[in-house]
C-alpha positions in Angstrom: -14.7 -18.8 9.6 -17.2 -16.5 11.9 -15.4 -15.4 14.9 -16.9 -17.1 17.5 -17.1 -20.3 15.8 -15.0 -23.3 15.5 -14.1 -26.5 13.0 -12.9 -29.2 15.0 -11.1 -32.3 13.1 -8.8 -35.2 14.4 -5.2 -35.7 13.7 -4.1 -38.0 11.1 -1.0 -39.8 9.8 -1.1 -38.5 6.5 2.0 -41.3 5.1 -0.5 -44.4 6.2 2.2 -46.7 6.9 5.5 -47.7 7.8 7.3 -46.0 5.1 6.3 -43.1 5.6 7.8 -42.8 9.2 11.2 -43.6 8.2 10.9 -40.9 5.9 10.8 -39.2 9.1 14.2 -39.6 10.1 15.9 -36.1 10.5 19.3 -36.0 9.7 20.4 -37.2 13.0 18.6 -39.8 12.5 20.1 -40.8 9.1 23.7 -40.2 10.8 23.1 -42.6 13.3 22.1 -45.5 10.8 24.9 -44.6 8.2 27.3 -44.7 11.2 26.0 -48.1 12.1 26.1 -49.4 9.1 30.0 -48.4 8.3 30.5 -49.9 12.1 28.7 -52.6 11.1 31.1 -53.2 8.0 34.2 -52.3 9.7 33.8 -55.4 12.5 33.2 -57.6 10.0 36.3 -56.8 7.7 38.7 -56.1 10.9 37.1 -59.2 13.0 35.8 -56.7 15.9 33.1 -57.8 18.0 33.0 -54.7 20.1 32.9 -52.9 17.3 29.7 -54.4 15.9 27.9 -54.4 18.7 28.8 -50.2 19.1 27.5 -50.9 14.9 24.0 -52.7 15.8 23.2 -49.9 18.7 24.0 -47.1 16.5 21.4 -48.3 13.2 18.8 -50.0 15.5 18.1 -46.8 17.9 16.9 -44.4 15.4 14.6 -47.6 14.0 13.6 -48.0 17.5 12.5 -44.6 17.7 10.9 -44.9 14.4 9.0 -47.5 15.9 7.4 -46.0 18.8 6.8 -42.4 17.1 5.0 -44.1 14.7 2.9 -46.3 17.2 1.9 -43.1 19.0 -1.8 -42.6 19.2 -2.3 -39.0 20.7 -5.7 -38.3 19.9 -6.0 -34.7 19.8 -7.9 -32.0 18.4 -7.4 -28.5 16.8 -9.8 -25.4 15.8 -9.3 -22.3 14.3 -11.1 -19.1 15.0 -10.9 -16.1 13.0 -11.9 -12.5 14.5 -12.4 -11.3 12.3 -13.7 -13.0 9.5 -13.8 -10.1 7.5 -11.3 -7.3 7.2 -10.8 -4.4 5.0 -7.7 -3.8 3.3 -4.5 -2.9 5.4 -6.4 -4.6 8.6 -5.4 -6.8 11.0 -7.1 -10.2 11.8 -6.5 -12.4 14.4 -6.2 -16.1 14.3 -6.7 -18.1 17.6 -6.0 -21.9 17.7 -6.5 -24.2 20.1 -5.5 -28.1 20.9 -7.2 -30.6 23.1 -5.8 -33.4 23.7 -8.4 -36.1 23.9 -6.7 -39.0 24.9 -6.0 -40.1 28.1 -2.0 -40.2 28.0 -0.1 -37.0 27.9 1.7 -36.1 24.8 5.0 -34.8 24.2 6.5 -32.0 22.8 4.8 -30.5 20.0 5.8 -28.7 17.0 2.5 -26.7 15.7 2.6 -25.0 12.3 -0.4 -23.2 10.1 0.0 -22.7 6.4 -1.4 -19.4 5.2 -0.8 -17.5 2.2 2.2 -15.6 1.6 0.3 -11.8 1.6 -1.0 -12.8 4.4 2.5 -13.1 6.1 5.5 -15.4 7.2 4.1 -18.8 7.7 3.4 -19.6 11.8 5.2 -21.5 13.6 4.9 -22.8 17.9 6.5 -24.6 20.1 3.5 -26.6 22.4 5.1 -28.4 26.3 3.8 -31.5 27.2 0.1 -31.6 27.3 -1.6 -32.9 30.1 -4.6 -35.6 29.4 -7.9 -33.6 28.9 -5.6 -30.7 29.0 -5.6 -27.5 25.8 -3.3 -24.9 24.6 -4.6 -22.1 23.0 -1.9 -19.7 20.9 -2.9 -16.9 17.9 -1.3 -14.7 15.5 -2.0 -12.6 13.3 -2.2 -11.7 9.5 -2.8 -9.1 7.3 -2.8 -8.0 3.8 -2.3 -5.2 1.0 -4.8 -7.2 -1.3 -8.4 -7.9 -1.5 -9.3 -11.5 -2.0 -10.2 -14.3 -0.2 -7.6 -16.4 1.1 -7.8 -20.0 2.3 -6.4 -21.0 6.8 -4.9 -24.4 6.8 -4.5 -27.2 7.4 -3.2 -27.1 10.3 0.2 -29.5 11.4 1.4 -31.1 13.8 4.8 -32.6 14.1 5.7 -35.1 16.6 9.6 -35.6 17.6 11.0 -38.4 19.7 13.2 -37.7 22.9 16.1 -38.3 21.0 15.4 -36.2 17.8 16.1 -39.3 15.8 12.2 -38.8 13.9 9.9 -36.4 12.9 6.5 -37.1 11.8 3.7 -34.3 10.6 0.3 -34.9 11.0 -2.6 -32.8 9.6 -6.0 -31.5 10.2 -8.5 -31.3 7.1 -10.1 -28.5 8.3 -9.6 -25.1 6.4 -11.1 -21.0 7.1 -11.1 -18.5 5.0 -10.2 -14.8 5.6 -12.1 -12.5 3.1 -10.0 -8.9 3.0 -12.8 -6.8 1.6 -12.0 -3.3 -0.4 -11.6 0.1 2.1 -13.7 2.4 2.4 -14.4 5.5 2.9 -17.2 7.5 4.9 -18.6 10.1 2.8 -20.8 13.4 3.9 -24.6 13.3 3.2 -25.4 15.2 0.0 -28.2 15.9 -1.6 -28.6 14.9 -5.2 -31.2 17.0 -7.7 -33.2 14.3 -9.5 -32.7 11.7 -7.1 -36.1 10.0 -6.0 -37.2 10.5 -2.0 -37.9 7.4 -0.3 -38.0 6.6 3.4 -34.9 7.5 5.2 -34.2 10.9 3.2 -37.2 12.0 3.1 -41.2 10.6 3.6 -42.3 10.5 -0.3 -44.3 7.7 -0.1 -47.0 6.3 -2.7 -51.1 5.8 -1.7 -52.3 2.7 -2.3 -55.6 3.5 -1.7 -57.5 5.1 -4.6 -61.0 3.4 -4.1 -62.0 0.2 -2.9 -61.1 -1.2 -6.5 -57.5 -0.9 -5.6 -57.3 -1.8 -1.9 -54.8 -4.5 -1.7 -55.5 -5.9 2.1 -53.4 -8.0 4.4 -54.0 -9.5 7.5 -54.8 -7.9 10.9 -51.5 -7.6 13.4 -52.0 -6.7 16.9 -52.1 -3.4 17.2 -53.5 -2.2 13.7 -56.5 0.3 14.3 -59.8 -1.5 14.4 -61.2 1.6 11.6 -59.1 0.1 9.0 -60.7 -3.3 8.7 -61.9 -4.0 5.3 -64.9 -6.1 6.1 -65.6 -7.0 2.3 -62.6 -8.8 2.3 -62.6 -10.0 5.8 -65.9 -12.0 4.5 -64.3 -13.1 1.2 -61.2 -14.4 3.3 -63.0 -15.1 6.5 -60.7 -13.7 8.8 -60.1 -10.1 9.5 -58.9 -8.1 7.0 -57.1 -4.5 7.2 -56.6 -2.0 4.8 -52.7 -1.4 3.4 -52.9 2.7 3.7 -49.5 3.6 3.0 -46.4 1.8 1.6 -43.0 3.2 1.9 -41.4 3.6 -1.3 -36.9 3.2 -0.9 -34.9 5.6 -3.5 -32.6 3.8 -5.2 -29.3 3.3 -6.5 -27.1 1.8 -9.1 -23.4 1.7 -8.7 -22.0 0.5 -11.8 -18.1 -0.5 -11.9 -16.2 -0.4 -15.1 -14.0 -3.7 -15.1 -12.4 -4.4 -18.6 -8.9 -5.2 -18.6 -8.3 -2.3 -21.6 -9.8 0.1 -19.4 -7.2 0.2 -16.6 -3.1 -0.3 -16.4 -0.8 -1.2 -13.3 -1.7 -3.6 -11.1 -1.1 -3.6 -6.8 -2.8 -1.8 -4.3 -2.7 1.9 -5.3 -3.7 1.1 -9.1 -6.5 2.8 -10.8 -8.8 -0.3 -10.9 -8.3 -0.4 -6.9 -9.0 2.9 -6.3 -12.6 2.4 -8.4 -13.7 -0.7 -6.7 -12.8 1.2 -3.0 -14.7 3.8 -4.4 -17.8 1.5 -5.4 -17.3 0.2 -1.9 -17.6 3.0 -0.2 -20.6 4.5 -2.1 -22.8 1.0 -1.5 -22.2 1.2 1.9 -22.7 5.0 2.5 -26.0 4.6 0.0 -27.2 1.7 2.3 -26.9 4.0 5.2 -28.9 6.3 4.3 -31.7 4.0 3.3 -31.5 3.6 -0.3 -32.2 0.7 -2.1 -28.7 -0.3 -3.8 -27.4 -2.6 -6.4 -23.9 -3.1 -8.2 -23.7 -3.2 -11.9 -20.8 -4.4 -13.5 -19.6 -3.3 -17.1 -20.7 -7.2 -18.2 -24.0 -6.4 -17.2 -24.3 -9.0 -14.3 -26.4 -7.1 -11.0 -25.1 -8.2 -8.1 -26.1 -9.8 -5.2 -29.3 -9.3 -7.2 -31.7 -10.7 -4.0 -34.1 -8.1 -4.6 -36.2 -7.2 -7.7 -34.1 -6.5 -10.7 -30.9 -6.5 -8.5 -32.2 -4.0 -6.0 -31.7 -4.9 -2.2 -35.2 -5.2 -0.4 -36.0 -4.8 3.1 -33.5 -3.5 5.9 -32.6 -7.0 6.9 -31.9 -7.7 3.5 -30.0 -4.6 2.9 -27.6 -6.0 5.5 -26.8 -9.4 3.9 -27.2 -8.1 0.7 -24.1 -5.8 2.1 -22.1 -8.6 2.9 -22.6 -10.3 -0.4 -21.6 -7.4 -2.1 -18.8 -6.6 -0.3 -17.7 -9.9 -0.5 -18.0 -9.7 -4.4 -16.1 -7.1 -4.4 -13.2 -8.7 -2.5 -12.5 -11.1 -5.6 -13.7 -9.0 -8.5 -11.4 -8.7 -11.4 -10.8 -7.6 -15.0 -13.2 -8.7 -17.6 -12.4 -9.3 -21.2 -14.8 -7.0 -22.3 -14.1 -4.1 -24.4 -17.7 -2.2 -24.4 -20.0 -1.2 -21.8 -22.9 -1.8 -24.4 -24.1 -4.2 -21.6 -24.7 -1.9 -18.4 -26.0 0.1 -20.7 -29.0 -2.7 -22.1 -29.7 -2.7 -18.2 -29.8 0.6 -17.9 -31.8 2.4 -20.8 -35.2 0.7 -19.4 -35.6 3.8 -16.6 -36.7 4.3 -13.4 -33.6 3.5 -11.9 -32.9 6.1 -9.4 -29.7 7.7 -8.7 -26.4 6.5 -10.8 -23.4 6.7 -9.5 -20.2 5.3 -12.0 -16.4 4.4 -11.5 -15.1 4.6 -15.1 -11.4 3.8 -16.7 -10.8 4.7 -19.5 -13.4 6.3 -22.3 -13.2 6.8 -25.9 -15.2 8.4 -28.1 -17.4 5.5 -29.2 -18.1 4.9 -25.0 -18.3 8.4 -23.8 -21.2 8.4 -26.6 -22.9 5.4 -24.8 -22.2 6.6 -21.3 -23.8 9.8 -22.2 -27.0 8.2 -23.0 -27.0 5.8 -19.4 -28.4 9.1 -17.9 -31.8 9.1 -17.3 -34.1 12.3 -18.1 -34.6 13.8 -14.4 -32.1 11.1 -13.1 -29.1 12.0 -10.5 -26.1 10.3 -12.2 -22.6 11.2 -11.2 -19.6 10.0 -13.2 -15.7 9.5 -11.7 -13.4 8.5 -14.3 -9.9 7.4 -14.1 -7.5 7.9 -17.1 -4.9 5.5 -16.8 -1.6 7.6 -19.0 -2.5 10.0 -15.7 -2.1 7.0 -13.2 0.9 5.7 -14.8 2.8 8.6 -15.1 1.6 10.9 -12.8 1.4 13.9 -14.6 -2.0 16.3 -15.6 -5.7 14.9 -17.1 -4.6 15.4 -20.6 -7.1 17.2 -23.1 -9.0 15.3 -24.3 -9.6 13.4 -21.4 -11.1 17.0 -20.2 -13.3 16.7 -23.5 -14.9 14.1 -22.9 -15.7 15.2 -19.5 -17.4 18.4 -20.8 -19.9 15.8 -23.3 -20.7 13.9 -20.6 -21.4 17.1 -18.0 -23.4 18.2 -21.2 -25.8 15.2 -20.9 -26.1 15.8 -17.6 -23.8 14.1 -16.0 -22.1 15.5 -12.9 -18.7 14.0 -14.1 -14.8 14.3 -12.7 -11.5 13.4 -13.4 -9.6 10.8 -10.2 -6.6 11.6 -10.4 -3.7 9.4 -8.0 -3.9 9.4 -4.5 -7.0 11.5 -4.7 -9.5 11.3 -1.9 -13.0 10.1 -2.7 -14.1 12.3 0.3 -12.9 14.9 -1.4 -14.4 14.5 -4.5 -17.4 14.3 -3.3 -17.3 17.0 -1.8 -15.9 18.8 -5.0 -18.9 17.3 -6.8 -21.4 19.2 -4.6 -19.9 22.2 -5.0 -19.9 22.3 -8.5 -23.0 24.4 -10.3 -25.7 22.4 -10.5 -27.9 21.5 -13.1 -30.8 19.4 -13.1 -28.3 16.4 -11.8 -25.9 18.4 -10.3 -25.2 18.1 -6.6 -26.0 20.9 -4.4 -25.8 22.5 -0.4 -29.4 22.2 1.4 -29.6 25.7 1.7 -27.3 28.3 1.8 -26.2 27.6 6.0 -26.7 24.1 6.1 -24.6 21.1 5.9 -25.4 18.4 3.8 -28.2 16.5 3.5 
């Protein structure tokens, strides 16, 4: 749930009925009405009156109690608020609830309890004092977890115990939250990619569309617009005023593609090779989006995700930003597929024009690193990271042919390295830029400069 908003539902009996509060005794409960009972028995075999009237008090208490737990009508009412909503991996989220209690009697004491997943934690657990009529109690905790995912708040309990601790009835809310843990990322320095197109944001390559009064394409006058671009052909066609469309900004874009096949990766938890690749995509859509590029996320399967924009592409700034949060949040469940090629992302790929490529690969053989080698577009910027997983699992050196088929793929122009555990993608980057460049290589602007 957003932080700052709230899901407010009423308190129910979920039993409906009798027999479901004595199903509520506790055990002290059930002692007292066994004990009762064998009073009971005892007077009537030994001819004690005393004796079953100590009998009667014993069994009909804990009913009694029964009874008036059960005929309890607190109205009250819970929400949940999460802050926040959306979390990256190893971060913290708060929960904050709160109870009203809407009736006009004040309730007892109250046991209140919040099921949440086990990675997200032990299970909470609070101790509420009488609440006053029209009075609240707020309480929160927190959660946190080592996985991605999205994991379902609720319902929320209450349980409602009698002065005497004879009964215990739990009553639930219906509404749930969800907490999405999204991947980590990683910020990573501006670089400058030969090959890559220059749009808006990283430089001011922008595309005419005027090229004679054949091709104007006109839109209506805004306040402000200067008064010597009105097109007055088309002002009289339309009949209102018309202005000329000068200039349009053209974004660079950006395909991540993520290998996901189950054959391509081994070990699972958070520090396995497929973890590391979809932090990496991660971090690259969200640096990319910084810098003003127009970004989409390819999968191995061939679906484009969020795919808002044309072909996939996020559109304008606003969109960038929920397009973000869609990916992100597609990223956060995103598991193996049960593919075995990547003939798929590359059908998307071979029809050009798609801008920088950056790729998170497992493992390649020969038959893919021929396929990947042909993804890269003639005067394209593609850069490659691939993770072998025999070096994950055991932890020793990129084995050799692993480094071969590196070399083919930095032969078709691909700027391509080796991820080896624990490595940072910071780093890499970094390592990538410094590498000598061909025409997709990534280079320093200039020789004093930083990156760009």
């Amino acid at each position: 749930m957003p932080a700052g908003g709230s899901a407010v539902a009423e308190g129910k009996d979920p039993g409906g009925g009798m027999r479901a509060a004595l199903g509520g005794l506790t055990t002290r409960g059930r002692s007292f009405v066994a004990a009762g009972v064998a009073a009971a028995v005892c007077a009537y075999v030994l001819g004690q009156s005393d004796l079953l009237r100590v009998g009667l008090l014993l069994a009909v208490l804990p009913l009694i109690c029964v009874a008036v737990l059960y005929r309890t009508r607190y109205r009250v009412a819970g929400s949940r608020r999460l802050s926040p909503s959306r979390v990256p991996v190893g971060s913290e989220a708060r929960v904050h609830l709160r109870m009203d209690n809407v009736s006009r009697l004040p309730t007892g004491l109250l046991m209140l309890q919040d099921h949440v997943p086990y990675v997200l934690g032990p299970r909470p657990r609070f101790v509420l004092d009488r609440v006053e009529a029209g009075g609240r109690r707020e309480v929160s905790y927190r959660v946190r977890s080592d996985l991605r995912g999205r994991y379902p708040l609720g319902p929320l309990q209450l349980r409602l115990n009698d002065p005497f601790g004879m009964c215990e009835l739990t009553r639930s809310f219906s509404a749930f939250d969800t907490l999405t843990v999204i991947p980590r990322t990683e910020s990573l320095p501006y670089v400058r990619l030969v090959g890559e197109a220059q749009g808006h944001g990283d430089g001011q390559q922008r595309s005419l569309a005027l090229a004679g009064d054949d091709d104007i394409i006109p839109r209506s006058y805004r306040y402000g617009d200067d008064l010597r671009r009105v097109h007055w052909r088309s002002t009289a066609r339309y009949g209102e005023l018309m202005v000329r469309r000068e200039e349009q900004p053209q974004r660079a874009r950006c395909t991540v593609l993520l290998d996901t096949r189950g054959i391509a990766y081994q070990g699972v938890g958070p520090d396995a090779a497929f973890e590391w690749a979809v932090s990496g995509a991660a971090s690259v859509l969200v640096h990319m989006l910084e810098r003003g590029y127009s970004v989409r996320l390819l999968t191995d399967t061939g679906s484009s995700l969020p795919g808002e924009g044309a072909d996939g592409f996020t559109g304008g700034a606003q969109e960038s930003a929920d397009s973000a949060g869609l990916m992100m949040d597609t990223l956060a469940v995103v598991d193996h597929s049960d593919g075995e090629g990547l003939s798929s992302a590359y059908d998307v790929l071979r029809g050009g024009g798609e801008g920088l490529l950056v790729a998170f690969f497992g493992d390649l053989d020969d038959e893919q690193t021929t396929l990947v080698a042909r993804m890269r577009q003639r005067g394209g910027a593609a850069v490659a990271f691939v993770l072998d997983s025999e070096t994950w699992v055991t932890g020793g050196a990129v084995a050799g042919e692993v480094e071969d088929r590196l070399v083919r793929l930095r032969e078709a122009g691909w700027t391509a390295l080796a991820v080896s555990p624990g490595s940072s993608l910071r780093a890499l980057w970094e390592q990538a830029g410094a590498q000598p460049g061909d025409s997709a290589g990534i280079r320093l602007n200039g020789d004093t400069g930083g990156w760009s």
